[in-house]
N, C-alpha and C positions, 0 to 999 in steps of 0.2 A: 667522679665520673670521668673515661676517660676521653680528653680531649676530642679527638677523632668523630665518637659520639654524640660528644654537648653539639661538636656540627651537623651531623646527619640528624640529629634532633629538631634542630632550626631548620633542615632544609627539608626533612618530612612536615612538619608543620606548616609549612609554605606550597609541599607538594599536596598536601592533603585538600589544602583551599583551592586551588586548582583541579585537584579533581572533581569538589563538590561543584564548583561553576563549569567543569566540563561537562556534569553530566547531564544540564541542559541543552549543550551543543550533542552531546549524542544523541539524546533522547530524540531528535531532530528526524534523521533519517528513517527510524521504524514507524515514526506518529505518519512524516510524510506519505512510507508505502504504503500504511493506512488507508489513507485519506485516497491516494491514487486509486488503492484497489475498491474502495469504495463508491468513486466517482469514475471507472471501469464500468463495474457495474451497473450505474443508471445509464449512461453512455450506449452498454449494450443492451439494454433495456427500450433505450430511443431508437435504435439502427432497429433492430428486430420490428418492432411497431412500425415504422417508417416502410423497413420492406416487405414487410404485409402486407401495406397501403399501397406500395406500389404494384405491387403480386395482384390484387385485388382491381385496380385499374387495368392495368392489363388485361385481365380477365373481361373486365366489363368492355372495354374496345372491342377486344376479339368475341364478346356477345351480340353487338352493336352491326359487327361485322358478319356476324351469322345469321341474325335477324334478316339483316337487309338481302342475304344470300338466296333464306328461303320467301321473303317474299318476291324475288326477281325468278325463281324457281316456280311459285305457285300462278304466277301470271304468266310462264312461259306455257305452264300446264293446260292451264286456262284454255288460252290460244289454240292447243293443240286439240281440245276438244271440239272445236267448229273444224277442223279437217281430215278428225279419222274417218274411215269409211267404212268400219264394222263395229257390232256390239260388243265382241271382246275386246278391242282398244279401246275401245270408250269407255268400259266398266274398268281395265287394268289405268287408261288413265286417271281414272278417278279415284281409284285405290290409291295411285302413287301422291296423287294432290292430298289426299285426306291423311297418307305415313308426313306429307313434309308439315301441314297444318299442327299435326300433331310435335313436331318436331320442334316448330315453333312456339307453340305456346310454350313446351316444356325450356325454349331458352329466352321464353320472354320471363317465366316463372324465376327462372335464374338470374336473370338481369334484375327483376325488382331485389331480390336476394341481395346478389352482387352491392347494388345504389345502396342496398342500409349497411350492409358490410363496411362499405367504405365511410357514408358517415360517421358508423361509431369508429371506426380506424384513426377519421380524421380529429375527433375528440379527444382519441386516445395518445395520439400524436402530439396534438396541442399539450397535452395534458404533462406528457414525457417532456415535450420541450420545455415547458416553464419549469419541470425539475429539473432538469439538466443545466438549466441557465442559474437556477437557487444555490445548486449544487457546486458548480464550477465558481459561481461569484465565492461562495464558502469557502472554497480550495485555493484561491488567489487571495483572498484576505489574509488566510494561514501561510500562505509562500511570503507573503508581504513583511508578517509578525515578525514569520519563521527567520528571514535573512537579516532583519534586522534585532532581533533577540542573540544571533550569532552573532555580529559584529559587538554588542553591547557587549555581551559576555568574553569574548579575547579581549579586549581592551579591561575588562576588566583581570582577564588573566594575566594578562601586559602587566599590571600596578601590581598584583600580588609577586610577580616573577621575581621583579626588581631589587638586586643582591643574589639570587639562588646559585648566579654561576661565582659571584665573591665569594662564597659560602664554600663552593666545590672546591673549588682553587685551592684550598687550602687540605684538600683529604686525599688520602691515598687512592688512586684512578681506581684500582681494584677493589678498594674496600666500595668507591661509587656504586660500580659496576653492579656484586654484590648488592649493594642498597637497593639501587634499581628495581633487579631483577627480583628481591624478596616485594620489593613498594606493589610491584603488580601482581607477584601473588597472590601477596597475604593480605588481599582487602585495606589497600593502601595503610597498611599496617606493618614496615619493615622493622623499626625500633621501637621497644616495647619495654616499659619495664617490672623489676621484680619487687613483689609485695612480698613481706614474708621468706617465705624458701619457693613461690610461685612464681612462674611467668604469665603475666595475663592475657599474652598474645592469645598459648594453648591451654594452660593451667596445669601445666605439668610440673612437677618440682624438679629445681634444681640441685645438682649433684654438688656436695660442698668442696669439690675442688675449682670448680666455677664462682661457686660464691665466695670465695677468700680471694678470686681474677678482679670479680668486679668490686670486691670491696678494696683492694689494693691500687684500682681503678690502673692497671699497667698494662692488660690488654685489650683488644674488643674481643668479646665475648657473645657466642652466638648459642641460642637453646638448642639442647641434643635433639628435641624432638621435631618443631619446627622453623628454627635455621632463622628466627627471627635474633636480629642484634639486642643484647638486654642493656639494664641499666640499672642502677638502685637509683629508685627517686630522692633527691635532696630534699 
């Protein structure tokens, strides 16, 4: 094998256990926007119910307020019948007393409406709140795990690291480079080696002018097909 190799070998296998512990710290950020959008969700679940409640009061005020309108209304009416002085005011005011009576009942009908409205509103609100507080307690437990399963896992990257740049120091910058740039293509899979007349990277055979490279072990040798570095296993 040749030298160069037997190193990227060592520093793939080192970079590979780094990635399998990073992919906990990735997996991190999409479980979180998860969790946000999910707790979004009830969040606008509790607003919505909250301002229906409030919508609802409101309503019942300005009921409260219109009640008390047309009774100050029906006893002005009232009054006004001991001082008209013909039978057509006094039928027209009676007419107009009997439009606001009617007026009334139909916003006292509403006001009872209104009152049960909001009690179930207020249920319903209770009811969001104690999910929204289950909810968010769930989302702080996981922010909690979450930062500290990340600090576990670098520190653990920390101990596997240790040597990798001893390891580079010793290879040509470009051949790294190269390394690198195949480690994250090809499914942290740069160096690879050949079984046979195979490469097991793609399983494509190689051409026996490569195979007499690596068995001569004089150059690196990379497969035509997928650009991964070979090796014949010892």
């Amino acid at each position: 094998m040749h030298p160069d190799v037997q190193k990227l070998l060592k520093v793939q296998k080192v970079d590979q256990s780094i990635a399998k512990i990073r992919r906990d710290i990735d997996s991190i950020p999409k479980e979180r926007a998860r969790r946000e959008s999910a707790l979004g969700a009830v969040k606008g679940e509790h607003v919505a119910v909250a301002s229906a409640l409030q919508q609802a009061e409101v309503s019942q005020r300005n009921n409260e307020v219109s009640l008390k309108q047309s009774d100050e209304e029906i006893k002005k009416l009232d009054g006004r019948l001991n001082t008209v002085k013909n039978n057509a005011e006094y039928q027209a005011t009676l007419l107009q007393i009997e439009s606001v009576k009617r007026e009334r009942a139909r916003l006292e009908e509403e006001g009872l409406s209104l009152l049960e409205q909001i009690e179930t509103l207020k249920g319903t609100v209770a009811e969001r709140a104690e999910k929204l507080a289950a909810e968010q307690a769930v989302f702080d437990e996981f922010e909690q795990k979450a930062q500290a399963l990340i600090v576990e896992r670098q520190q653990q990257v920390d101990v596997v690291a240790v040597g990798r740049e001893t390891l580079l120091a010793d290879i040509p910058k470009d051949l790294v480079s190269k390394y690198e740039r195949l480690f994250g293509a090809r499914d942290s899979l740069a160096v690879c080696a050949v079984e046979g007349q195979t490469c097991t990277g793609c399983y494509t055979s190689i051409p026996p002018n490569l195979q007499v490279k690596l068995q001569a072990s004089s150059a690196v040798v990379q497969c035509d097909a997928c650009q991964r570095i070979l090796y014949y296993a010892e």
